[in-house]
N, C-alpha and C positions, 0 to 999 in steps of 0.2 A: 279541094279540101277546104272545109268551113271550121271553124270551132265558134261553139254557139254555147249563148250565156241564158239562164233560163231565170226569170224572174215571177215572181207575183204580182198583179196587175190591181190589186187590191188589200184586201186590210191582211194576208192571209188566207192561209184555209181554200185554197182554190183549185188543190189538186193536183198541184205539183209533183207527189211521189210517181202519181202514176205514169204521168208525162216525159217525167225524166227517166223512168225506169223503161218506156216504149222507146225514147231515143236512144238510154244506152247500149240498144242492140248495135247501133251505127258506130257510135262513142268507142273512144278506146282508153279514153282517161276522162273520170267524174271529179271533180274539184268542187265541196264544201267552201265556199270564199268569205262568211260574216255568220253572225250568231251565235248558238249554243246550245243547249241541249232543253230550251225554252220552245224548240221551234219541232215541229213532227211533220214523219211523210210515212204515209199509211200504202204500201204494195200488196194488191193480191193479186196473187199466183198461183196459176193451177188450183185455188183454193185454202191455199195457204197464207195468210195473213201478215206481214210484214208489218212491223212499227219502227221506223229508223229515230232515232234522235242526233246523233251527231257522225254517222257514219254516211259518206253517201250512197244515195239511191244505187247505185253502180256496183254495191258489194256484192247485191244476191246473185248477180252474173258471173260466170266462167268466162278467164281471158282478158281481165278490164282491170284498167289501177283507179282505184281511189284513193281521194285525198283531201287531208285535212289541212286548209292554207292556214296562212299566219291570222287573215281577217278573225277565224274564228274564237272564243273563247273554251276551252276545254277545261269539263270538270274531268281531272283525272278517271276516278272512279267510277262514274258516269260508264267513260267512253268503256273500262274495262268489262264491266258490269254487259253491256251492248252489246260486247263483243261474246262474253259467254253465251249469252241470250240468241245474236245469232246463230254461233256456233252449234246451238240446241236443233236450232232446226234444220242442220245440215250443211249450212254454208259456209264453207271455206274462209278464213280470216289469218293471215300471214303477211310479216314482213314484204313478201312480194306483189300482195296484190293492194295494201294499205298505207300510205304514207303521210306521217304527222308533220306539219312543219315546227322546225326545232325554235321558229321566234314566235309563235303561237302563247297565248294567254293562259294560263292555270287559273281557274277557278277553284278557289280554295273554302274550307268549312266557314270561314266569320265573314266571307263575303254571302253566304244565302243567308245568315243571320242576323247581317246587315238590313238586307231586303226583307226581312221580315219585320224585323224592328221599325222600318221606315214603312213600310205600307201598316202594317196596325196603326200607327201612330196618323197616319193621316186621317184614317177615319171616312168621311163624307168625300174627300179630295184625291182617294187612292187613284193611283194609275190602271190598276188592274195587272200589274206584273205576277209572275209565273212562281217567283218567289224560291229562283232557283240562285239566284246569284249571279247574273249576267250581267245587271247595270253597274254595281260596286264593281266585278271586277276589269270590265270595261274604264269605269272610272280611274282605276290604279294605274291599266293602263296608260290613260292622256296623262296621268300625273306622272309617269318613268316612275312607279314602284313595285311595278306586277312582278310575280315570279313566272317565268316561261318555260317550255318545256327544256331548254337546252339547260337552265340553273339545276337540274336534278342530277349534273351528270358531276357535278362537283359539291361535295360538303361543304364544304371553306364557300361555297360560294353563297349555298344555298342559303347557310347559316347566315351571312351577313344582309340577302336576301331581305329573310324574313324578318330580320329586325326593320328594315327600313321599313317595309308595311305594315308589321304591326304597331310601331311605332303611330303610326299616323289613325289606325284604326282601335286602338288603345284610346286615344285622345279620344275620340268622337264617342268610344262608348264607354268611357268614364264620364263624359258630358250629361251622356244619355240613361246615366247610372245602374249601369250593367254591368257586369265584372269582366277586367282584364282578358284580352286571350291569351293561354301561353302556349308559346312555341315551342317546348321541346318534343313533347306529342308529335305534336304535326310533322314539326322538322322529321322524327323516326318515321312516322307513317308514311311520309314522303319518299325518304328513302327506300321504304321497305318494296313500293311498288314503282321505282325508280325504272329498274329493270325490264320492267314487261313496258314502261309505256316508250322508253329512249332506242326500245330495239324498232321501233315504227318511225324513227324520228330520223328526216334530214332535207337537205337545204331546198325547199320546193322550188324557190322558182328557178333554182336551178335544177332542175329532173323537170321543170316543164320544159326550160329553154330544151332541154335535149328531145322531149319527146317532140317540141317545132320543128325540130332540125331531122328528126326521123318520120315527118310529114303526117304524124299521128293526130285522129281529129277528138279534140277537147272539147268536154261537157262541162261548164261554168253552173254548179246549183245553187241558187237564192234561194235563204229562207225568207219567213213571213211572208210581207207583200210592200210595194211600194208606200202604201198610204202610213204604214208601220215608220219611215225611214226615218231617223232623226233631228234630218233638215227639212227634209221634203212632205214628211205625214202629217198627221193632225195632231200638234204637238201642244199639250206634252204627252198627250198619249199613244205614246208610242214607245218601238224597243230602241236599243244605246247605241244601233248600230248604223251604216248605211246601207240601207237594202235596197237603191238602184243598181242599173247591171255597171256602172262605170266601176260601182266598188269591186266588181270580181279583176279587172285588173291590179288594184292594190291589195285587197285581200287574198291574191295566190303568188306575188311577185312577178307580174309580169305587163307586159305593156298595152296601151290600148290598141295598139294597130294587130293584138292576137287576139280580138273581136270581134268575128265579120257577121254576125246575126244574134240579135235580140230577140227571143222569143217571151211574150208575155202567156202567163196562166192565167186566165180567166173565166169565173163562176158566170152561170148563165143570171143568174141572182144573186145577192149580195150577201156576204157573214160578216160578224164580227167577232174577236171575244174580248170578255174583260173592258174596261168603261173607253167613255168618250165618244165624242158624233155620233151620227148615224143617221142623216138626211130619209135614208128607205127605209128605215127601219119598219117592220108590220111587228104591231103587238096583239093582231087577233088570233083570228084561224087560222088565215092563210100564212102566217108565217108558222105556223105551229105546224101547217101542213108542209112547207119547205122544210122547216128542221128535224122532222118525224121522215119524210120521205129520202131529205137528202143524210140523214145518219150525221148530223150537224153536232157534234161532237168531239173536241180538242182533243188528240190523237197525245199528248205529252200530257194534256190535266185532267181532262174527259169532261172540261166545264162545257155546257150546254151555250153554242154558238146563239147570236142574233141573228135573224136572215131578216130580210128586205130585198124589195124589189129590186133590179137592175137600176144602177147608176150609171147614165152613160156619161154625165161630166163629169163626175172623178175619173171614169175609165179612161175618158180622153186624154184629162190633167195627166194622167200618170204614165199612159203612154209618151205622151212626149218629152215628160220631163227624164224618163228612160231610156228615150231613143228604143223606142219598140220597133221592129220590126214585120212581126206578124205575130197572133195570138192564135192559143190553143184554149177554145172555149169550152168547158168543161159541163160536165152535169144537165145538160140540155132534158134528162130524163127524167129530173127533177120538174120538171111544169106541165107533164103530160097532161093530165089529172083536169088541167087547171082554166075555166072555162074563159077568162079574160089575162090576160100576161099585159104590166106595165113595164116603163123604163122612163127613168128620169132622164128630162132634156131640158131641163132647167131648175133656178130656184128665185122663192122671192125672201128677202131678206129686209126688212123692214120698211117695206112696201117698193125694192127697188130688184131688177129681176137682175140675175146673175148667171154667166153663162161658165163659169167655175168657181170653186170653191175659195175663198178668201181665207188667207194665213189666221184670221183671227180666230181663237177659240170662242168666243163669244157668238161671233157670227157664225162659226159652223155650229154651235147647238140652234139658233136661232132659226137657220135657214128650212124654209122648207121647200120639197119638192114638186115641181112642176111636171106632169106626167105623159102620154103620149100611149094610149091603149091600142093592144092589139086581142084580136080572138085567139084563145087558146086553139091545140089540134085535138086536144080530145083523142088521142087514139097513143101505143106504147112507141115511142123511139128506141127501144133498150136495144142493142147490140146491133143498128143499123149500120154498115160499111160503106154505106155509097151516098152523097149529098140528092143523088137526085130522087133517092126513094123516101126523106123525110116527106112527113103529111107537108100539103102545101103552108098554111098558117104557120108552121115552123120553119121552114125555108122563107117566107115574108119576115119575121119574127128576127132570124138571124141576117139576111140582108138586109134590113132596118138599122138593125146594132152595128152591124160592118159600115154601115155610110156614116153613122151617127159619129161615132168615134173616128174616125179616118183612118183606118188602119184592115190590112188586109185580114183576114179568118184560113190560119194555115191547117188546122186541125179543130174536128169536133167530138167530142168522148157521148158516147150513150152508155156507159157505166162503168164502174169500176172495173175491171174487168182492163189488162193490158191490150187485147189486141181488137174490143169493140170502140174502132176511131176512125171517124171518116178522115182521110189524111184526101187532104189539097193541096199542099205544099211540102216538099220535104228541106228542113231548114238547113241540112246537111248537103243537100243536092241541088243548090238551084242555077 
């Protein structure tokens, strides 16, 4: 028995839904561990289209618990909203098969009005946030004034609560000359959907410890992607959160010796959204033709992604800085098209070459990429199951990337589609 932590290998955007929604067939528990309802994972099934935002990938299955750890930040109404939404298309959403952790973050109304007040206001210097309220309330977080999901179960509590926060976000937007927020509102509103959210709510890492103990194998979901992480991305643009896999240990309550495999998601080609770096960035055709073919579209904002070529030094940087294990490389059907396929295997940086990316923001807008061309295949990979039937030039193409990066290639996706994946490694079974 394995439990295995699934991360993105990149800025985001790499596929994730699908990947974790093919291994929750094995899974018996999917764990949400960091983020917010800023982050999307797109399933389709049978033709039916899935959009998660803070539910895991693991809901649309019969049989399987998911859960929302402490790591993440939840907008209340968000998550209720989602849950109708699932509910519409026939999926099952109850107390037994959903569990919120009760020290989890609430995302409340003047923290996304926060986020907007501060991203207008920067102007030329935006981060590109979601503009959901994720970073403010992250921030209340590290400062001990957030309200959590377990403060709704008491009045007397809630109330005192919310003075403490508004207290400090009063200040700032009286500074910012904006009016007061008041809390008696909210305080009601809160109450009122008190009930539907604390009947999901309890102690997770305690229901993981039991399901370790009942030999049950856990599915760890990262949103974004490594380059996103707060310490570790291209910072400052990036989200509030950690999104290497060490944080699914702290973000669900449990320890790191209950992570025996890292699986990295990874784009055959590079996206972004929203500002900052972008070494591969293509601003012609052919990214035009990546983002047309690969449907490069922010699944929570629908803002139209950046594509660029394959990076294989950040790929590298981020696998190890995540203790990757083996990657499931996505989208490969995306370059069919495409008569020359590159991949960054270097940069030069003011006339001095670099074989990763340097912490500095200066230097990551500066750098540019050094390249290493291959022939495209020219012919369709879509719903391919077996490694040895890709065209050759794509089989070269992908064991170029596998050496380049150091890191094994466990799975290859030729389309949305759950069950078109060449599986080479199963991360559950090795």
């Amino acid at each position: 028995m394995k439990n295995v932590v699934v991360v993105g290998s990149q800025w985001g955007d790499e596929g994730k839904g699908k990947i974790v929604d093919w291994l929750s067939s094995e899974a018996d528990v999917i764990v949400r561990f960091q983020g917010g309802h800023n982050a999307g994972h797109t399933l389709v099934i049978d033709g039916v289209v899935y959009k998660l935002r803070l539910l895991p990938s693991g809901i649309v299955r019969k049989n399987k618990i998911s859960i929302i750890g402490n790591g993440v930040v939840v907008d209340p109404w968000a998550l209720l909203d989602e849950i109708d939404e699932i509910k519409s298309k026939s999926v099952e959403v109850n107390s037994d098969n959903l569990i919120l952790s009760e020290a989890a973050t609430l995302i409340l109304p003047f923290h996304k009005e926060m986020d907007e007040i501060r991203e207008d206001a920067a102007g030329k210097s935006k981060i590109g946030t979601t503009r959901r309220g994720i970073g403010p309330a992250y921030e209340d977080k590290i400062g001990r004034r957030s309200i959590r999901v377990m403060d709704l179960a008491s009045e007397s509590n809630l109330d005192k609560r919310l003075d403490a926060v508004l207290s400090h976000h009063n200040a700032i937007r009286k500074g910012l000359g904006k009016t007061e927020f008041k809390k008696d509102q909210l305080k009601q509103d809160l109450l009122n959907i008190a009930p539907q959210i604390l009947k999901f709510s309890q102690p997770v890492w305690k229901k993981i410890d039991e399901f370790k103990s009942q030999k049950k194998k856990i599915l760890f979901e990262g949103a974004q992607g490594v380059l996103l992480d707060v310490d570790h991305g291209t910072y400052p643009f990036v989200t509030s959160s950690n999104t290497v896999a060490s944080s699914a240990a702290t973000g669900s309550g449990c320890g790191i010796n209950s992570i025996n495999y890292v699986l990295g998601i990874t784009k055959a080609y590079t996206t972004r959204v929203g500002e900052g770096p972008f070494p591969t960035e293509l601003t012609n055709e052919i990214g035009e033709l990546l983002g047309t073919r690969g449907k490069e579209f922010g699944t929570v904002t629908s803002r139209k992604r950046r594509c660029g070529w394959f990076d294989g030094v950040l790929v590298r940087q981020t696998l190890k800085i995540s203790g990757i294990d083996g990657i499931a490389l996505t989208k490969l059907d995306v370059l069919d098209e495409l008569d020359e396929i590159k991949i960054c295997v270097a940069y030069e940086i003011n006339g001095k070459k670099f074989d990763y990316l340097p912490a500095s923001v200066d230097d990551q807008f500066m750098a540019k990429p050094i390249y290493k061309s291959f022939n495209g295949w020219k012919s369709s990979t879509v719903g391919i199951k077996k490694f040895e039937q890709l065209p050759e030039n794509a089989k070269k193409y992908i064991k170029e990337l596998e050496m380049f990066v150091e890191t094994r290639i466990s799975s290859i996706s030729t389309s949305p589609e759950r069950n078109d994946t060449i599986l080479i490694q199963d991360p559950f079974n090795l």
